[in-house]
C-alpha positions as a Markdown table, in Angstrom:
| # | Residue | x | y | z |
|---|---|---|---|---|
| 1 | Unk | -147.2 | -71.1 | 45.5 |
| 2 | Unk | -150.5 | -69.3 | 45.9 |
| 3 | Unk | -151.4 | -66.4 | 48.2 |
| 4 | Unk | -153.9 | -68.9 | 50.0 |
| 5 | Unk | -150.8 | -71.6 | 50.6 |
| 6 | Unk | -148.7 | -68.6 | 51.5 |
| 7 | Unk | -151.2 | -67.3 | 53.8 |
| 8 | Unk | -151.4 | -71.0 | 55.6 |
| 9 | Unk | -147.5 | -70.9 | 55.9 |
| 10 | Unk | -147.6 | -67.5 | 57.3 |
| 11 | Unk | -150.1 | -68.9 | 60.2 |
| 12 | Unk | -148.6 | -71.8 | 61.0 |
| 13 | Unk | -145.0 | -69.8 | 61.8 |
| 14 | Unk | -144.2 | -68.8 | 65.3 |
| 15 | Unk | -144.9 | -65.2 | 66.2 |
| 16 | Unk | -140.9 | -64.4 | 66.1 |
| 17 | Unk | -140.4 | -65.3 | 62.4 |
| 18 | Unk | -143.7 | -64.0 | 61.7 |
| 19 | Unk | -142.2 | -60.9 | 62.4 |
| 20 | Unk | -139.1 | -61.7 | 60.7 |
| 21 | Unk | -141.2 | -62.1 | 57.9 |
| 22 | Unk | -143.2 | -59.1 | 57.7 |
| 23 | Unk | -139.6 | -56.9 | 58.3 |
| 24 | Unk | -138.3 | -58.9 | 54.9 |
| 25 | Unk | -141.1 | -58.1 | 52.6 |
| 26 | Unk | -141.3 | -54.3 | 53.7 |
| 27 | Unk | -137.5 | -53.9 | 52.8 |
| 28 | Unk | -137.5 | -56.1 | 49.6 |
| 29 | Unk | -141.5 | -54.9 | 48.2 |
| 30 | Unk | -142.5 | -52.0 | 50.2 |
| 31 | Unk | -140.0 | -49.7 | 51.4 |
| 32 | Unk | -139.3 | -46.7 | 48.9 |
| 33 | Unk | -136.8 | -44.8 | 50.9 |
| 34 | Unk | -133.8 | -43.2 | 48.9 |
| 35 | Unk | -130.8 | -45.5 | 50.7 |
| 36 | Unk | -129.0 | -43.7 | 53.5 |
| 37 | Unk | -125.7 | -43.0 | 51.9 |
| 38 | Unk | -128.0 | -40.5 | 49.5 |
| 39 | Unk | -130.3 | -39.1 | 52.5 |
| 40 | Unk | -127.0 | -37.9 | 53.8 |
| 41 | Unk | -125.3 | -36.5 | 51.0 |
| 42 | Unk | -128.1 | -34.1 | 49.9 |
| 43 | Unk | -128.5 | -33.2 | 53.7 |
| 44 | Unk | -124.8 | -32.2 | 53.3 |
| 45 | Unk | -125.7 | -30.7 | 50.1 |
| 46 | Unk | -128.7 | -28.3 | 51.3 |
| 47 | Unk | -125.9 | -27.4 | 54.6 |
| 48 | Unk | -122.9 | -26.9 | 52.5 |
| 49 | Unk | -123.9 | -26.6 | 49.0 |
| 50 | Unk | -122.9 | -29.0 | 45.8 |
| 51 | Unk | -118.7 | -29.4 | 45.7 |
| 52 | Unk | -118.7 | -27.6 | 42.3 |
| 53 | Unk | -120.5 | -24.3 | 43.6 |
């Protein structure tokens, strides 16, 4: 598929998946936050240093 036949797609959906959409690609392409599991462990980290300390 081309970006132009992908663009045509994307225009022809209703606003709702649209959305739906947009939400996909930023979590599959776009979003480069550590996962959540790890944000918390080295908050607990910085708070109650590394188990082996």
């Amino acid at each position: 598929m081309t970006a132009e036949e992908i663009m045509k797609a994307i225009e022809s959906m209703e606003n709702s998946e649209r959305i739906k959409l947009l939400n996909k690609l930023f979590d599959y392409y776009f979003d480069n936050r550590p996962p959540k599991e790890q944000i918390i462990k080295e908050k607990e980290e910085m708070f109650w240093g590394k188990d082996n300390d």
